[in-house]
N, C-alpha and C positions, 0 to 999 in steps of 0.2 A: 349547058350548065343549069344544074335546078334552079326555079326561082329565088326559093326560099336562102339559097348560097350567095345568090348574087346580091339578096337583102341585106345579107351578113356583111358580103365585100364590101359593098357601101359603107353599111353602119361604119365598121372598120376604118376603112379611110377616110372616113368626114371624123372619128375621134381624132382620127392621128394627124387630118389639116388645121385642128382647131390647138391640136399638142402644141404640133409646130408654129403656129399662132402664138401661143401663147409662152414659148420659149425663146421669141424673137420679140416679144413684147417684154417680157419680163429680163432678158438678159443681154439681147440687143446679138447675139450668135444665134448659129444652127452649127451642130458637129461640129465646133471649137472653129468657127470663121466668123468673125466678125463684120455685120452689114452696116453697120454705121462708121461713119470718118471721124477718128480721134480728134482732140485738139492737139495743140504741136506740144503742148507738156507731158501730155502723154504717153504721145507717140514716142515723144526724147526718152520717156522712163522706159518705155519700152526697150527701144534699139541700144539703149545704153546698159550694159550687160555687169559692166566692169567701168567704175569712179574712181580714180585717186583723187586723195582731197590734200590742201595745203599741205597737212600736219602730216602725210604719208601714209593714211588711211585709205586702205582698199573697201567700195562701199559693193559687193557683189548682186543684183536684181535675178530673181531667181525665173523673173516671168516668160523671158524665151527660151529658159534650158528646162521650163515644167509644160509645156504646152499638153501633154497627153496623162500629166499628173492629176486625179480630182479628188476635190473632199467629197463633203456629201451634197452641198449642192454645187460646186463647183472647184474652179480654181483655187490653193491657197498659197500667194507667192509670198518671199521672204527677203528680207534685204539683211546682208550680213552681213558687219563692220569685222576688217581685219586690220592691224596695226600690227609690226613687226611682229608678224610669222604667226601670231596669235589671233583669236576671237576674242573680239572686244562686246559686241553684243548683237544680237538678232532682232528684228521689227516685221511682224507682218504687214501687210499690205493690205488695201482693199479688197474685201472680200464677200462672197455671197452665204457664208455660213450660219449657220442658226447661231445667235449671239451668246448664248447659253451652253450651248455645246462647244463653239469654241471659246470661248474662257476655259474651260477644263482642258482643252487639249493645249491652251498659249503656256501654259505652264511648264512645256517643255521646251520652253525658246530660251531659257537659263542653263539648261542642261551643256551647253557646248560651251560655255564662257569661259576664257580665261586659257581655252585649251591652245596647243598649235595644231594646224594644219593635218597633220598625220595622224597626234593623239583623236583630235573632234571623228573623221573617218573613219577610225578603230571604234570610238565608243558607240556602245550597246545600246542603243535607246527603244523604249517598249511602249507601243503605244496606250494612250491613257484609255483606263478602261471607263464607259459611258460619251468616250467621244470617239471610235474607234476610227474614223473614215479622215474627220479632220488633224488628226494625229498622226495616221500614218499619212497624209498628205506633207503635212511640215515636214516629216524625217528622209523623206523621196526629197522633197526641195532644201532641205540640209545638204542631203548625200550629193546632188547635183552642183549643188553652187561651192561646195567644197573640191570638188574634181575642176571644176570650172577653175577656182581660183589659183590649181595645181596647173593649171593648164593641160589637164588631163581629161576635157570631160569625155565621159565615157557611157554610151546609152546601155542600160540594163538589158541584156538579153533578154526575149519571152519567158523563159521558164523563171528567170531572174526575178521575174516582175511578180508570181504567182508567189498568193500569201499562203504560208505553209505552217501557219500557227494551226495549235491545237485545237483554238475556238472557228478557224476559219474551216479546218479539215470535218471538225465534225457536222459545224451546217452543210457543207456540200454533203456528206451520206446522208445528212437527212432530207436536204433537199430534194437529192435523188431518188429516197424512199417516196417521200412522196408525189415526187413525180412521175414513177415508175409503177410499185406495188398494189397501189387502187386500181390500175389497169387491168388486174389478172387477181387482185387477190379482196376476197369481198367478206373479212372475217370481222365481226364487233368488237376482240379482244385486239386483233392488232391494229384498227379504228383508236382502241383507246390509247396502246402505247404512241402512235404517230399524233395525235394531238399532244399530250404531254412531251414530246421530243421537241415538235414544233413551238410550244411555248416557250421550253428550258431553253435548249439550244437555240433556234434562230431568232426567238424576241430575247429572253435574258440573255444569253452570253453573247451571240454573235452582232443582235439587233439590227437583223437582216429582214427587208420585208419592202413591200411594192407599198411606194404613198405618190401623193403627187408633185412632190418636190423630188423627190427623184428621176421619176417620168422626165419633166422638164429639167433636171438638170444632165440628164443623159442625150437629151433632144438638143440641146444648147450645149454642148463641152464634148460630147462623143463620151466615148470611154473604151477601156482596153479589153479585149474579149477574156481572157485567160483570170485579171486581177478582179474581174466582175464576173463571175461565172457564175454563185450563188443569186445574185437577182436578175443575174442574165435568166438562169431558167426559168426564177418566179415569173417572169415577162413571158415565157413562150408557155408556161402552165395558163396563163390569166388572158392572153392574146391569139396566141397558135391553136391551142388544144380546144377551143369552142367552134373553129372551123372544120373539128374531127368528129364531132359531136361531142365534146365532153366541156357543155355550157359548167358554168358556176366550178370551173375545177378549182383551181387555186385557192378561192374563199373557202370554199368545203373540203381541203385537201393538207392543203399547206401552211394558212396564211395563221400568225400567232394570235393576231387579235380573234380570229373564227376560234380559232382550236380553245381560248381561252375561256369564251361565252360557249363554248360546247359543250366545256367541264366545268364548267357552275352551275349551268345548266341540269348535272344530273345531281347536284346534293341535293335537291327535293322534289317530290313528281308529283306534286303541287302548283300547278300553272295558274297564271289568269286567264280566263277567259274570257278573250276582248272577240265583240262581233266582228263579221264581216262589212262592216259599213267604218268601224277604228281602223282595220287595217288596210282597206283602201282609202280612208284618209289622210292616216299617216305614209300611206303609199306614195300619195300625191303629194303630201308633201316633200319628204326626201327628193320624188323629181323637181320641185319647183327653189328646193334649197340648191341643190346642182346648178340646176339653171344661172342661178344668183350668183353661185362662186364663177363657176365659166365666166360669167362677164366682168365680175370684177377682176379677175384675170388680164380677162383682154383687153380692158380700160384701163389696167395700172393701179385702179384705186385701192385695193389691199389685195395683193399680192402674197403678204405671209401671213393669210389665213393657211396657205399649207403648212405651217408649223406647227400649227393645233391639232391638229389630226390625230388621235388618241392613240396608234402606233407608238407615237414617240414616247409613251410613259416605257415601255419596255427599256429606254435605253435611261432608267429615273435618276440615274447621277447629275443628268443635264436637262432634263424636262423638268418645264416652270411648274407652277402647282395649279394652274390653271390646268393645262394637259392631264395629270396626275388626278389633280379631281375630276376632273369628266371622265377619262378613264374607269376610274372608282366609281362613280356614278351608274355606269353600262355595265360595269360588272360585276353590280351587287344587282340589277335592272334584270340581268342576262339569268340569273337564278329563275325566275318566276315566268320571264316573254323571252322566249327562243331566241338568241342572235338581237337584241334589237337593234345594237349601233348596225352590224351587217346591213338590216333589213329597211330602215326607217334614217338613216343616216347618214352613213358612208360616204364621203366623195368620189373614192379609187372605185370602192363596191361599186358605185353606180356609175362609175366611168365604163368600167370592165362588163357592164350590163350591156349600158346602150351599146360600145363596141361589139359586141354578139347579139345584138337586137333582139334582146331578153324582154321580153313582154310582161314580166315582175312588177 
């Protein structure tokens, strides 16, 4: 095996021991198993599935019938009050979600009240748009703890589990465009419609996109191949495809925040012109800001810097205005210096580096 491969392998697997690190640090799992011992209250809320209370209140815990359910950074269980035959009311649980994203998505935890048994199962519920991942997580653990209190639970079939919305149908073609099409087709005009795709479609509508709260929520909870197929691929574009030669694909290809700063980028051809001494200082910088998040990672001490990570303005019904300004900031930045959050910033960008031992 060439050297230069076996550099790579390396690179590769010291990102992905330090992932793991750092998913086991942060969420206390690897692949939805837990390495720490509960306390016994916990444990009790666990194995306890199904409560009757004094007053004839069924209390249903959604958390051993969703084990392979996730939001977006993980689990989101529900505890459902029934009283004669109806929903009395719903309560989330402990969870690991961005707090702001789900506040929009808790909003559909009234949606089933009042209903019975068979009505709440029949009803429609869509999930909220700007919290897509933590919404459709609650209606999986609705739909589950409702079968459950039928004493019918029932596991969704594979194809069952596959999201067949419109918003979800059309980032997988584009995902696939651009996973596929730069491979064989090298034209500037359909360069520009796959940027604009990948903004519309997978930041605005779908707000599908590789960060690092996902990484580690995927490393810690596992997830389903089929219901994750959209950033399953961004993962084999950004991870797999630099062991084929095709370094930097994903960010130059796919990824919303590139394609964004790609096409601000051409309203004026009017640049700065910063030397070669700015940009390998701001080079080194962005390594030595990496370095700083990695350890606060694996120290525990803030942890949800990955919710700042200016992706999330794409999904802006739930991004704080903190996200949303920096955001703006980079890409009003992004008109005049190429890419700069990409180049001088990024966390993921520069994860996705070192793992291909990208000399950038």
């Amino acid at each position: 095996m060439h050297k230069a491969l076996l550099h790579q392998l390396f690179s590769f697997l010291l990102c992905l021991l330090v992932l793991v690190a750092v998913a086991i640090n942060t969420n206390e799992k690897i692949l939805g198993h837990r390495l720490t011992v509960k306390t016994d209250s916990v444990a009790t809320e666990q194995v306890d599935t199904m409560q009757l209370l004094s007053d004839g209140t069924h209390i249903i815990n959604t958390t051993p019938l969703t084990k392979n359910v996730q939001g977006y950074a993980g689990p989101v269980p529900l505890r459902i009050y029934i009283k004669e035959g109806k929903i009395q009311k719903v309560e989330a649980l402990n969870n690991s979600e961005t707090p702001d994203f789900f506040e929009m998505a808790s909003t559909l935890l009234t949606r089933w009240n009042g209903k019975t048994l068979d009505e709440a199962l029949h009803t429609q519920v869509d999930a909220v748009s700007g919290a897509t991942f933590s919404s459709k997580a609650i209606i999986i653990n609705m739909q589950r703890g409702l079968q459950y209190a039928r004493q019918n639970v029932q596991e969704k079939s594979i194809w069952q589990q596959v999201d067949l919305s419109p918003g979800s149908i059309a980032a997988l073609i584009v995902v696939l465009m651009g996973a596929l099409i730069p491979l064989f087709v090298r034209n500037k005009h359909y360069l520009t419609v796959q940027l604009i795709l990948n903004v519309v479609v997978l930041g605005l509508w779908s707000g599908t996109f590789i960060s690092f709260s996902l990484i580690v929520n995927y490393l810690s909870n596992g997830t389903h191949l089929l219901s994750s197929i959209v950033p399953l691929i961004m993962l084999v574009t950004a991870f797999i495809y630099p062991f084929f030669g095709k370094k930097n694909y994903y960010c130059t290809h796919i990824c919303p925040c590139g394609s964004l700063q790609d096409l601000a980028g051409r309203v004026t051809h009017h640049k700065w012109k910063m030397s070669k001494q700015m940009v390998r200082a701001l080079t080194r910088l962005r390594k030595i800001l990496f370095a700083l998040l990695i350890l606060l990672l694996l120290t525990g001490v803030w942890a949800s810097w990955m919710n700042y990570e200016i992706f999330i303005a794409f999904i802006f019904r739930s991004a704080s205005w903190v996200v949303l300004a920096l955001a703006a900031v980079f890409m009003i930045l992004s008109i005049w210096v190429p890419r700069p959050y990409c180049r001088f910033v990024c966390p993921t960008g520069s994860l996705i580096k070192v793992a291909q031992s990208s000399k950038d």
